[in-house]
C-alpha positions as CSV (number, residue, x, y, z in Angstrom):
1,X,174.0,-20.4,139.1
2,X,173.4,-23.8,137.6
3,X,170.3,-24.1,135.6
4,X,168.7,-27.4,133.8
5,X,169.2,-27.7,130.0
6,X,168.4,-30.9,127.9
7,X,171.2,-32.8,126.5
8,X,170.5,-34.7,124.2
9,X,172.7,-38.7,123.9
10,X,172.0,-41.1,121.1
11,X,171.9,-44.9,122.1
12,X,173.3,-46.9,120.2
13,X,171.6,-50.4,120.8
14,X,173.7,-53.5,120.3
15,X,172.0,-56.8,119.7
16,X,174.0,-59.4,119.3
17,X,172.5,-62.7,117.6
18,X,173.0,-65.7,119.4
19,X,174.0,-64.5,122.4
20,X,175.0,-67.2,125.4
21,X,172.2,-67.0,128.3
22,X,174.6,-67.9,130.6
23,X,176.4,-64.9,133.0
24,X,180.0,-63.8,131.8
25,X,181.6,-61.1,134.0
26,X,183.6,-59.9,131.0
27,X,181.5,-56.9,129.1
28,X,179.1,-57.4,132.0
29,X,176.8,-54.3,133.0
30,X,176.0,-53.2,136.6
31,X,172.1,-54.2,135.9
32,X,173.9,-58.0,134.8
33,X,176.2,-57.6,137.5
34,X,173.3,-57.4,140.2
35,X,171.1,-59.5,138.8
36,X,174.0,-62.3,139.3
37,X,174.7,-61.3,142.5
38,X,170.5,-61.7,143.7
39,X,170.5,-65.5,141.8
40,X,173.9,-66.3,143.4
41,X,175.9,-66.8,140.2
42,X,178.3,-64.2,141.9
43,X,180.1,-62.5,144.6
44,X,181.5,-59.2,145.1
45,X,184.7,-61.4,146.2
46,X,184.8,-63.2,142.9
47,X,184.4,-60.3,141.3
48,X,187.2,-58.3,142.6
49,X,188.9,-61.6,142.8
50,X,188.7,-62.0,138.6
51,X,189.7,-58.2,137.8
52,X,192.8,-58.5,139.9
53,X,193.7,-61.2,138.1
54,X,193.0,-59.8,134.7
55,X,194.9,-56.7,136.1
56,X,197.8,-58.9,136.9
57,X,197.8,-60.0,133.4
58,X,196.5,-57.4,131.6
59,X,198.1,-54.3,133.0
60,X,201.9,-55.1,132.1
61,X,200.5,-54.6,128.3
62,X,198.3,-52.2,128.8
63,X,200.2,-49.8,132.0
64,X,195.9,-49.0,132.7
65,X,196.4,-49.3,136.6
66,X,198.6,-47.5,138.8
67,X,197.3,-49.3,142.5
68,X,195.5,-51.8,143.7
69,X,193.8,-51.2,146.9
70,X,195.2,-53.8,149.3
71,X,191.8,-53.6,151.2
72,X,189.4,-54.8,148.2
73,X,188.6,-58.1,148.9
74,X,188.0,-57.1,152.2
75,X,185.7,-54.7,151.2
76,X,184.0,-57.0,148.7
77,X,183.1,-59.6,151.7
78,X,181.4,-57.1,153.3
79,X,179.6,-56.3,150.1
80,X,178.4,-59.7,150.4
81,X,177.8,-60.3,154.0
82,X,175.5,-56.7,153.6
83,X,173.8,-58.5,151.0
84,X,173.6,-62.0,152.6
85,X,171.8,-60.8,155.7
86,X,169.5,-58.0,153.8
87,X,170.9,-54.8,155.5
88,X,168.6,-51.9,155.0
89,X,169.4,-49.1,153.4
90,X,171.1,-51.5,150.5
91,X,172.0,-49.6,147.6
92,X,171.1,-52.0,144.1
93,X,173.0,-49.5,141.8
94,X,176.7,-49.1,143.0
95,X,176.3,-51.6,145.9
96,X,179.3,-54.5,145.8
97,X,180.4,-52.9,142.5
98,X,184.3,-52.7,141.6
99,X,185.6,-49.0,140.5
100,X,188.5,-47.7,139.3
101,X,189.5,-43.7,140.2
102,X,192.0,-41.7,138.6
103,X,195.3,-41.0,140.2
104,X,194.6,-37.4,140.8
105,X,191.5,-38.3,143.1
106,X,192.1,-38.5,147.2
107,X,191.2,-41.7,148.8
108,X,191.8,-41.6,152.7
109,X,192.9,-45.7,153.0
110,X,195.7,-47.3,151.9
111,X,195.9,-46.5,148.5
112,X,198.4,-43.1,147.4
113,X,197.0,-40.4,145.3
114,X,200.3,-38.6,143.4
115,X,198.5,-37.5,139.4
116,X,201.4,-40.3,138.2
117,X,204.4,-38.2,140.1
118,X,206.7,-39.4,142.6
119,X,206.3,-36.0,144.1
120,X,203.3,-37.2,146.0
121,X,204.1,-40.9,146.7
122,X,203.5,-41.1,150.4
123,X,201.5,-38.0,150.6
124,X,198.9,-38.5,153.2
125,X,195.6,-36.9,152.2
126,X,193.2,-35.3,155.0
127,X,190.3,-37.3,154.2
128,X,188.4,-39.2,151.3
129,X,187.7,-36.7,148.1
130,X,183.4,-35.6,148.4
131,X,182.8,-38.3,145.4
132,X,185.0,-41.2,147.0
133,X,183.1,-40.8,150.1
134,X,179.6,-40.7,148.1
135,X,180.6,-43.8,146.2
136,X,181.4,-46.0,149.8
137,X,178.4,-44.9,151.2
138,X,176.8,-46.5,147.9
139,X,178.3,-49.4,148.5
140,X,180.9,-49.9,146.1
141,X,184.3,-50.8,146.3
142,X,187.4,-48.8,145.2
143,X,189.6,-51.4,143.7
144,X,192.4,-49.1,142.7
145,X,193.8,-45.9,141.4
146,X,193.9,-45.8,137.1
147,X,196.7,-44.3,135.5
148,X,196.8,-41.3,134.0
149,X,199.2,-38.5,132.1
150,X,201.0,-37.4,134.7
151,X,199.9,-33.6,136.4
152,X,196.6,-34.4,134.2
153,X,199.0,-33.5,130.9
154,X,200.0,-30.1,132.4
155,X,203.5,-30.5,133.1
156,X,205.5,-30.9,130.2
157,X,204.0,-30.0,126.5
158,X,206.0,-33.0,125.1
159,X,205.1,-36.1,126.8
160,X,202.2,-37.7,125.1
161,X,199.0,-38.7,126.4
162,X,198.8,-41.6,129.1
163,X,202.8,-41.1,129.9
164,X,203.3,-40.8,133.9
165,X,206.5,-41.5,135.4
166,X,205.7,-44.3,138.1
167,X,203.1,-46.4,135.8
168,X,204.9,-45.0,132.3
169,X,202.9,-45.3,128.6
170,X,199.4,-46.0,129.0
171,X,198.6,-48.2,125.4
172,X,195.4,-48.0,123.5
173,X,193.9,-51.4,123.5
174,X,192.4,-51.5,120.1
175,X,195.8,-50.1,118.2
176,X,199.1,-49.7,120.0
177,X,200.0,-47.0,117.9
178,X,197.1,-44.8,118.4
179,X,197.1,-42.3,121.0
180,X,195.0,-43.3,124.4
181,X,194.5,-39.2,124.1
182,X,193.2,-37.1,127.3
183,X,194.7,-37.5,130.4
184,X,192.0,-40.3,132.2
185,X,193.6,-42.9,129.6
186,X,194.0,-45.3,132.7
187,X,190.6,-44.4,133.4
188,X,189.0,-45.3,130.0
189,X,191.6,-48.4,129.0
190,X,190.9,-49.9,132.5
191,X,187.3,-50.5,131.2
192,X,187.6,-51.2,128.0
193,X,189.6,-53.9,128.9
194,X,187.2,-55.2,131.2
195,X,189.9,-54.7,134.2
196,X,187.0,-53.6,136.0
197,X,183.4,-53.0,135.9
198,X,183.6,-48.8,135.6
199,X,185.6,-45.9,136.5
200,X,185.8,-42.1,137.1
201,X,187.8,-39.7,135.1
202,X,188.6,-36.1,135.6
203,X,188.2,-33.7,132.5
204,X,189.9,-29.8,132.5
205,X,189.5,-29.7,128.6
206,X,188.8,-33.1,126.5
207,X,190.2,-35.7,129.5
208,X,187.2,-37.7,129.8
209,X,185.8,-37.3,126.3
210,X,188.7,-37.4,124.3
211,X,190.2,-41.3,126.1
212,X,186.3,-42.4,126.1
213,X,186.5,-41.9,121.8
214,X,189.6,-43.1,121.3
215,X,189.4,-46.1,123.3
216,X,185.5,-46.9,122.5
217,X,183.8,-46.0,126.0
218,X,181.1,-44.0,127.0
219,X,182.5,-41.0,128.9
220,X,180.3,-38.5,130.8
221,X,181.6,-34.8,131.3
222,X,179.5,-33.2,133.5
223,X,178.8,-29.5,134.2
224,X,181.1,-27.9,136.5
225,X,179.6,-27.9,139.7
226,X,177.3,-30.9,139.8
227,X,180.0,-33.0,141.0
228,X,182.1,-32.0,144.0
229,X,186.1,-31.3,142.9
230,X,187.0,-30.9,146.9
231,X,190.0,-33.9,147.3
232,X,190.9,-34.2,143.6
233,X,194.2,-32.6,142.5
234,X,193.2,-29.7,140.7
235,X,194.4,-28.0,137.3
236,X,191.3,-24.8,136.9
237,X,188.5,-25.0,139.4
238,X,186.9,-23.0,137.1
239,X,187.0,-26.1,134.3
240,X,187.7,-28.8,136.4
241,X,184.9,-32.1,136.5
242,X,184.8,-35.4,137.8
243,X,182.6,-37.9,135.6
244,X,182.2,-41.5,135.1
245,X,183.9,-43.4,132.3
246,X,181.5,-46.9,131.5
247,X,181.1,-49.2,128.5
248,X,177.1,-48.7,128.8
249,X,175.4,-45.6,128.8
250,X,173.4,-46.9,131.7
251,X,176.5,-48.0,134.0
252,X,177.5,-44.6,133.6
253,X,174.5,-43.3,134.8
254,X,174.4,-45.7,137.7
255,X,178.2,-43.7,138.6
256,X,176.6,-40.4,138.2
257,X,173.5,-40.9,140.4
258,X,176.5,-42.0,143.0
259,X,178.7,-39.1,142.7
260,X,176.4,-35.7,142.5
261,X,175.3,-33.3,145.2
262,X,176.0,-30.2,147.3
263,X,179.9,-30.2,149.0
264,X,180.5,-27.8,151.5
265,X,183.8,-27.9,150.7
266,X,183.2,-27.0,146.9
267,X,179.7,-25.3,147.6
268,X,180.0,-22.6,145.5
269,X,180.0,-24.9,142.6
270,X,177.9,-27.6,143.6
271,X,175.1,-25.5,145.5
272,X,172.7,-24.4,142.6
273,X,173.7,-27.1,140.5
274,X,172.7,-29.5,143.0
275,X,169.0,-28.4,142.7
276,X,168.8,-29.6,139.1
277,X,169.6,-32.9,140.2
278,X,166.4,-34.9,139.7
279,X,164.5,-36.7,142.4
280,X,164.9,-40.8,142.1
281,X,168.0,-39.9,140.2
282,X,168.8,-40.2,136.3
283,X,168.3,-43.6,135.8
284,X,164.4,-43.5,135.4
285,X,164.7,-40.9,132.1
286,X,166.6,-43.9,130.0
287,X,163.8,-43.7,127.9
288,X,163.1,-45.2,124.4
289,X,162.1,-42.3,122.7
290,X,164.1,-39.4,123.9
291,X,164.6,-38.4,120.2
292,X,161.3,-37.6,119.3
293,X,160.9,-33.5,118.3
294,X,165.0,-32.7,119.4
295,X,166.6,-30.5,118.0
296,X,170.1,-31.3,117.5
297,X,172.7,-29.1,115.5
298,X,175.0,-30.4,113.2
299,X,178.1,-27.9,111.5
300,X,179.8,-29.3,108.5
301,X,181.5,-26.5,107.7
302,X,182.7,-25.1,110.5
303,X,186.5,-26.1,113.1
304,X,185.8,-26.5,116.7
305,X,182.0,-26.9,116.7
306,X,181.6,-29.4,114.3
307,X,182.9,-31.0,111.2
308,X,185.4,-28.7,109.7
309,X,184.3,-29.3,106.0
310,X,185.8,-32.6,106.2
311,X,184.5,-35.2,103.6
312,X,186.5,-38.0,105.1
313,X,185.6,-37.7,108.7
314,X,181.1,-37.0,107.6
315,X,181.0,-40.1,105.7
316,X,182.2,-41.5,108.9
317,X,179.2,-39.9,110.4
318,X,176.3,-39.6,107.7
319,X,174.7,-43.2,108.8
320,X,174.6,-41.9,112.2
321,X,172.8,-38.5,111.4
322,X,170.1,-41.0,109.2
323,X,169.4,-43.0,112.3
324,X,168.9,-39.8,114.4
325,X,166.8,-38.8,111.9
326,X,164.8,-41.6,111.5
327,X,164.5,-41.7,115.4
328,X,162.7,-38.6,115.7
329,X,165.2,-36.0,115.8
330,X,165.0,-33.1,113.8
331,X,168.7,-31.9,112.2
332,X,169.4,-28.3,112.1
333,X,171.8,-27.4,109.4
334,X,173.3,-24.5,107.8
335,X,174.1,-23.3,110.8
336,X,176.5,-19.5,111.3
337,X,178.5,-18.4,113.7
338,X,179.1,-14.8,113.5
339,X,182.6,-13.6,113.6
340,X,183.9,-17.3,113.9
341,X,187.4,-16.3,113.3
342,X,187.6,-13.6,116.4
343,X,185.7,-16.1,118.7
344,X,187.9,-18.9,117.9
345,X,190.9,-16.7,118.7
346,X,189.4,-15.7,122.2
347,X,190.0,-19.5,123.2
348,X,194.1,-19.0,122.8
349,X,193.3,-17.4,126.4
350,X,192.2,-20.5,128.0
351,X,196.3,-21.6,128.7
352,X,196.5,-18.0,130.0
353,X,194.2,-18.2,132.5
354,X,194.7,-21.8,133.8
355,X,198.4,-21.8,134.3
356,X,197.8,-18.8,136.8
357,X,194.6,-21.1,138.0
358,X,196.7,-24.4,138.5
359,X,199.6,-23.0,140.3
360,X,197.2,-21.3,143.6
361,X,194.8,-24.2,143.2
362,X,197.8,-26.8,143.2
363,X,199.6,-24.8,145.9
364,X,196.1,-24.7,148.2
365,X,195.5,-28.5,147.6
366,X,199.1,-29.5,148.9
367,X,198.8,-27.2,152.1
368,X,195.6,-29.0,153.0
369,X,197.9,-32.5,152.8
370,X,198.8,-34.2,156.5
371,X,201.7,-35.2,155.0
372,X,203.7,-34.6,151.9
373,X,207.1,-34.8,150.6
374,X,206.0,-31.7,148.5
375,X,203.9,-28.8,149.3
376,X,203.9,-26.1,146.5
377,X,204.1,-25.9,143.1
378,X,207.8,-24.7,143.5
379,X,208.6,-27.9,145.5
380,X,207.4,-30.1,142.5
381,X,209.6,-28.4,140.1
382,X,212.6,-28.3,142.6
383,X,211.9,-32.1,143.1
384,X,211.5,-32.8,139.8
385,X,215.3,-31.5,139.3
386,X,216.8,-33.5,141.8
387,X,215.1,-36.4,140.9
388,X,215.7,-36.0,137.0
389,X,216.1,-39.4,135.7
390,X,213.2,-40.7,138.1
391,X,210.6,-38.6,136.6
392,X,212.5,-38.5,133.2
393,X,212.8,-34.9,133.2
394,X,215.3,-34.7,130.0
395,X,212.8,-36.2,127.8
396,X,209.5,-34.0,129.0
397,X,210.8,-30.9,130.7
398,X,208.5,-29.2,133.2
399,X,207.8,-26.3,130.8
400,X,204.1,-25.8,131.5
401,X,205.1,-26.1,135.5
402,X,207.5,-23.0,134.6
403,X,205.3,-21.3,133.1
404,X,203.1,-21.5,135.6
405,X,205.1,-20.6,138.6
406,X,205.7,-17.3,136.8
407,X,202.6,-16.4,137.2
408,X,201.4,-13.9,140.4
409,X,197.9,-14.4,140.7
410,X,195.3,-12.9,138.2
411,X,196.2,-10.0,137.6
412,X,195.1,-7.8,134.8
413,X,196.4,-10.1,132.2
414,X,194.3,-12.8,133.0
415,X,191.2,-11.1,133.8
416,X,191.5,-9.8,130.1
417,X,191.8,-13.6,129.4
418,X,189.0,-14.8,131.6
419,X,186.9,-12.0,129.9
420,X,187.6,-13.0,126.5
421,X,186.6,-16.6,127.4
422,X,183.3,-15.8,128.7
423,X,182.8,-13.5,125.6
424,X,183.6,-16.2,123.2
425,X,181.2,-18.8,125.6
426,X,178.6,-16.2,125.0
427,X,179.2,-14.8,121.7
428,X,179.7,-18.8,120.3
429,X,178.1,-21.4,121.5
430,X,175.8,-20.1,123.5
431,X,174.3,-17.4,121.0
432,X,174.5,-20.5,118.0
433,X,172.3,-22.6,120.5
434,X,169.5,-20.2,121.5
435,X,168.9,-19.1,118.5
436,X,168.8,-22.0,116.8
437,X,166.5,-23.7,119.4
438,X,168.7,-26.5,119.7
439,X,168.9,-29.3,122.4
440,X,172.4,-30.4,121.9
441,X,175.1,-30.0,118.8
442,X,176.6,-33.0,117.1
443,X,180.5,-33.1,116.9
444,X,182.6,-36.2,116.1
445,X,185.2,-37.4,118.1
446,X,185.6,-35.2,121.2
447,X,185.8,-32.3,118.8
448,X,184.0,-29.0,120.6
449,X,185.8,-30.1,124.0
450,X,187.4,-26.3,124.3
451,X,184.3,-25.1,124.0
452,X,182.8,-26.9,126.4
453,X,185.4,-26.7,129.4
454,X,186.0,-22.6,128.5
455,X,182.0,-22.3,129.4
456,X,181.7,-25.4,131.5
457,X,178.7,-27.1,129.5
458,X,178.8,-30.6,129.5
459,X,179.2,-33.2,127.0
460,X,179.0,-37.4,126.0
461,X,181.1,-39.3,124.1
462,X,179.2,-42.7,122.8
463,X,181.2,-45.2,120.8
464,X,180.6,-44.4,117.2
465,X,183.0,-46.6,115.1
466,X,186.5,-47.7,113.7
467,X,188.5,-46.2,111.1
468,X,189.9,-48.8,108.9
469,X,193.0,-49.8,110.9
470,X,190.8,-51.0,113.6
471,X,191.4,-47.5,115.6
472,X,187.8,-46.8,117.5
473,X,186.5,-43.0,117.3
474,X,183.1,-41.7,119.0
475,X,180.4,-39.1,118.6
476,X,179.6,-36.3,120.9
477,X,176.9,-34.5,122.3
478,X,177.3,-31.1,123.4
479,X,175.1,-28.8,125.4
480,X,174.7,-25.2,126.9
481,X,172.8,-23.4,129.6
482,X,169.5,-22.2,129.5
483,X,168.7,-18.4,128.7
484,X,169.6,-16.8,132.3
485,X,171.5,-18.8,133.6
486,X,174.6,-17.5,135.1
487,X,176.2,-21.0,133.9
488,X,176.3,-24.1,132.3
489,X,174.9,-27.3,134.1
490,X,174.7,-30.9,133.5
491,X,171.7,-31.1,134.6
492,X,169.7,-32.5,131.9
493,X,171.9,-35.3,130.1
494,X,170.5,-37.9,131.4
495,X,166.5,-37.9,130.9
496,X,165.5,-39.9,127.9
497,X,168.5,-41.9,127.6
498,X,166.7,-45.0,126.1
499,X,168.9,-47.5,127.9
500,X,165.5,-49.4,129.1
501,X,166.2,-52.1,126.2
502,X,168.4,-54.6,127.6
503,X,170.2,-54.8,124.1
504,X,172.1,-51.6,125.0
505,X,175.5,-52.1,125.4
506,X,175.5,-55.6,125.2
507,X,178.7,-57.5,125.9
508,X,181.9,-57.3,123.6
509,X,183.5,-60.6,122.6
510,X,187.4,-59.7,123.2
511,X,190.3,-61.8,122.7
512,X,194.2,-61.3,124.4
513,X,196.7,-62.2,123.1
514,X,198.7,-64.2,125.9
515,X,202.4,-63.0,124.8
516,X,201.4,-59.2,123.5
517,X,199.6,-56.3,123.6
518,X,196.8,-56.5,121.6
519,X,194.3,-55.8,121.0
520,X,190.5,-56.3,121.9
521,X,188.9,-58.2,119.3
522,X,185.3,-57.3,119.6
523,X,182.2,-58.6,117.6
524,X,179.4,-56.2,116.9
525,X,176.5,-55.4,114.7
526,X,175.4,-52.5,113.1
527,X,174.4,-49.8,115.6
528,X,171.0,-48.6,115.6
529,X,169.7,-45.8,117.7
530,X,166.5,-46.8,120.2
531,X,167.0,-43.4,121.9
532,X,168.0,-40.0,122.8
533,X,168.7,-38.8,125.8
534,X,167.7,-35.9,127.7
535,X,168.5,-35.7,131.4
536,X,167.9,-32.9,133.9
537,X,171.4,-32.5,135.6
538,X,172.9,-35.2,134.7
539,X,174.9,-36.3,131.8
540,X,174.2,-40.0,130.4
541,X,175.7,-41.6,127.5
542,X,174.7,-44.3,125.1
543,X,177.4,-46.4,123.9
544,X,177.0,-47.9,120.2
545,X,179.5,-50.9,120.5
546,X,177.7,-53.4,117.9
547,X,179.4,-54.6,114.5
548,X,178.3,-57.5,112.5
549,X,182.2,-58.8,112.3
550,X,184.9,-58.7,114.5
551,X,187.1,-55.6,113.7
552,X,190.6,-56.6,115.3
553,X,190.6,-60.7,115.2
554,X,193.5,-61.5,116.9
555,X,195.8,-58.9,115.7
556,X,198.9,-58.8,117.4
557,X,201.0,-55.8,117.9
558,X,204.8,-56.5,119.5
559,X,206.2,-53.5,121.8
560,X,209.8,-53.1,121.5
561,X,211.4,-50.8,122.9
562,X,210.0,-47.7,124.8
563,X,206.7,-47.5,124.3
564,X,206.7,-44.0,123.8
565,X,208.3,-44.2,120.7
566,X,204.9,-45.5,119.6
567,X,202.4,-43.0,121.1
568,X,201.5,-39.8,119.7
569,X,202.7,-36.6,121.4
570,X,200.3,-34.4,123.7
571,X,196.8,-33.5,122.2
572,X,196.4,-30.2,124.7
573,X,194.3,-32.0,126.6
574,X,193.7,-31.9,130.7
């Protein structure tokens, strides 16, 4: 079902002059992280220990963090004890490393699991979700549940992104004003702000991408089925991902070597993809010169796939297509999709066919609960009535919930629907890369995400720059299945990741304000691109954080009032 295809991810390699020698757990990497841990310049416990307490200050600002897991530092002593007396079998990846999850993913411990909604608090889940229990049995330690917009952005079409009712506005660290975007925004401010180490994120259509762009973070979406969706709160199982959200490209890989494999309780989505999945894992293709002889696609001219004819947003871009060039790449230009206009059209059925999707894959999930205040779609909607003010109903009503509970099944509307979406996959994206011969198309910002979650392909987001009011935006790469295959697979987006330089993603110098939001002052230098990356069933990302002066010194941005009067309104994404 799932067959290998090469994606292809710039790194962008950050060296910054000067830097101190000495270990800093803030913008540390996992390979820093361990490497501390083995000279005993840290613990697990002091770890955990320093991102509850940058939580504690941090997440009254910032709303990144719906949980902490009571059990942490418990876990984290026994991170260290493991490694203390040698025990076998000791992961060096994941082992003793903090993780956020998203609030839609099951965790069987103390911790709730509710998407953001009161509906769920106190729901008991039956056991651990398939990439919670692959990450314990890595070793790491699940410090909390991020926040997220609430129902993963499907409930009401008005609230904007990050909005939940029990953690409320989620707020970009670099801008307050700018929209976190996507619904993992807990997920990708969480890390950015160096509240922990990394996280996972959940992506229907744009949720890991778009938050990793706007809040300058690697973000991996992988191909539907190479990790396991059985114990996360669904929206389409047919879209529906689980992928790591990092500051490196490497730490990102490090999550997705954790999470992949075969699920019996997802197997028909995780079966064939889970062949694909190389031996050793994706951390030994972070080569150096993953560029050389790609082929990646680049549309100027076209919506959706690429650049739209927009002069402002490719002079944001043009330094980044020289430096691919100069890597080794080869750009493919002048590019044509046939019949663009009747494809692009085909994608208003994607909001047919989930909200018939989300209401008997919602409904299944909350029968399989122990325990639940709630256990239908219906009961959600009937509790979000009654409890009006709690979940501040008035001000985003429940319309996409309305609409979805109207729905019977697929019937013959959305099989048309479901048709026209694997036309336009078919017809679009797919046809434009075969016969082009390409190994990935170039978007900017998380641009191309539709087409991506209609057809299930995956996709990276890597840091790609600030616009002038400090606001961070990213770069994507895109792409599709092989000829024959029956679908898209991640399979290959991690070989030839060229993280092997230990420049890449080097730490960013932030500074917090102590009495406001603020945001993240980080120094960089000019990015330049040491790799590509091509993996084999797995998605890695390269993250260009480097700038030769510090973009938001200091700058100070003073909430008052709701803070959804300063946040954007919903971006469509899930």
């Amino acid at each position: 079902m799932i067959k290998p295809i090469l994606l292809l991810i710039l790194l962008f390699q950050s060296i910054i002059a000067g830097e101190n020698s000495d270990f800093t757990i803030r913008e540390a990497t996992i390979q820093e992280i361990q490497t501390a841990f083995n000279q005993k310049k840290l613990t697990s416990k002091g770890l955990v220990e320093f991102y509850i307490e940058e939580i504690t200050k941090l997440n009254p600002i910032f709303r990144a963090v719906i949980e902490l897991n009571p059990d942490a530092v418990r876990q984290a002593e026994k991170a260290d004890q493991e490694r203390e007396t040698n025990t076998p079998n000791l992961g060096f990846g994941m082992h003793g490393i903090p993780i956020l999850l998203k609030d839609n993913i099951a965790t069987k411990d103390k911790l709730n699991t509710t998407a953001g909604s009161y509906a769920l608090l106190k729901s008991v889940v039956p056991q651990d979700a398939y990439v919670v229990k692959k990450l314990r049995e890595s070793g790491a330690i699940i410090l909390g549940k991020a926040s997220m917009s609430e129902w993963a952005h499907f409930r009401s079409s008005l609230s904007p992104s990050g909005w939940n009712a029990r953690a409320k506005q989620a707020v970009n660290p670099y801008v307050a004003t700018v929209d976190p975007c996507g619904s993992s925004t807990g997920s990708a401010i969480s890390v950015a702000t160096n509240m922990v180490t990394v996280s996972l994120g959940t992506e229907t259509d744009g949720s890991i991408l778009c938050p990793s762009s706007a809040n300058s973070v690697v973000g991996i979406k992988p191909t539907v089925g190479l990790t396991s969706r059985a114990g996360v709160i669904p929206v389409s199982p047919r879209q529906d991902t689980i992928g790591p959200i990092c500051r490196t490209v490497a730490d990102a890989v490090y999550v997705l070597d954790a999470i992949v494999g075969f699920d019996n309780n997802d197997a028909v989505a995780t079966q064939e993809a889970s062949q694909y999945i190389p031996k050793g894992g994706y951390l030994k293709h972070l080569i150096s010169d993953g560029l050389k002889g790609k082929r990646l696609g680049i549309m100027r001219a076209y919506p959706y796939f690429g650049f739209a004819n927009d002069t402002k947003t490719l002079n944001k871009f043009e330094k980044h297509f020289a430096v691919l060039s100069q890597s080794g790449a080869t750009l493919v230009e002048n590019l044509e999709i046939i019949d663009l206009d009747h494809i692009v059209s085909m994608f208003n059925s994607e909001f047919i066919a989930i909200l018939a999707e989300f209401k008997i894959a919602l409904n299944a999930y909350q029968k399989e609960l122990m325990a639940s205040p709630v256990r239908s779609l219906a009961d959600v909607i009937t509790f979000n009535e009654k409890f009006a003010d709690l979940e501040e109903l008035k001000k985003y009503p429940q319309d996409f919930f309305l609409a979805a509970e109207e729905t019977g099944g697929i019937g013959e509307l959305e099989k048309e629907a479901l048709m026209n979406l694997t036309r336009a996959s078919k017809n679009g994206f797919e046809k434009l890369m075969k016969k082009n011969k390409l190994d990935a198309l170039v978007t900017p910002y998380s641009h191309g995400s539709t087409v991506l979650a209609i057809g299930g392909y995956p996709g990276i987001s890597v840091p790609s720059g600030y616009d002038d009011n400090g606001a961070p935006y990213g770069i994507c790469f895109q792409a599709a299945s092989e000829p024959g295959a029956k679908s898209p697979s991640v399979s290959t987006l991690s070989r030839g990741l060229g993280l092997a330089s230990s420049g890449a993603g080097r730490r960013r110098q932030r500074q917090h304000q102590s009495t406001v939001v603020v945001a993240v002052a980080r120094s960089r230098q000019s990015p330049v691109a040491s790799s590509l990356a091509l993996c084999v069933c797995g998605l890695s990302r390269s993250r260009l954080l480097s700038r030769s002066r510090v973009l938001v010194t200091g700058v100070q941005v003073r909430v008052e009032g709701p803070l959804s009067n300063i946040v954007g309104g919903p971006n469509n994404t899930y």
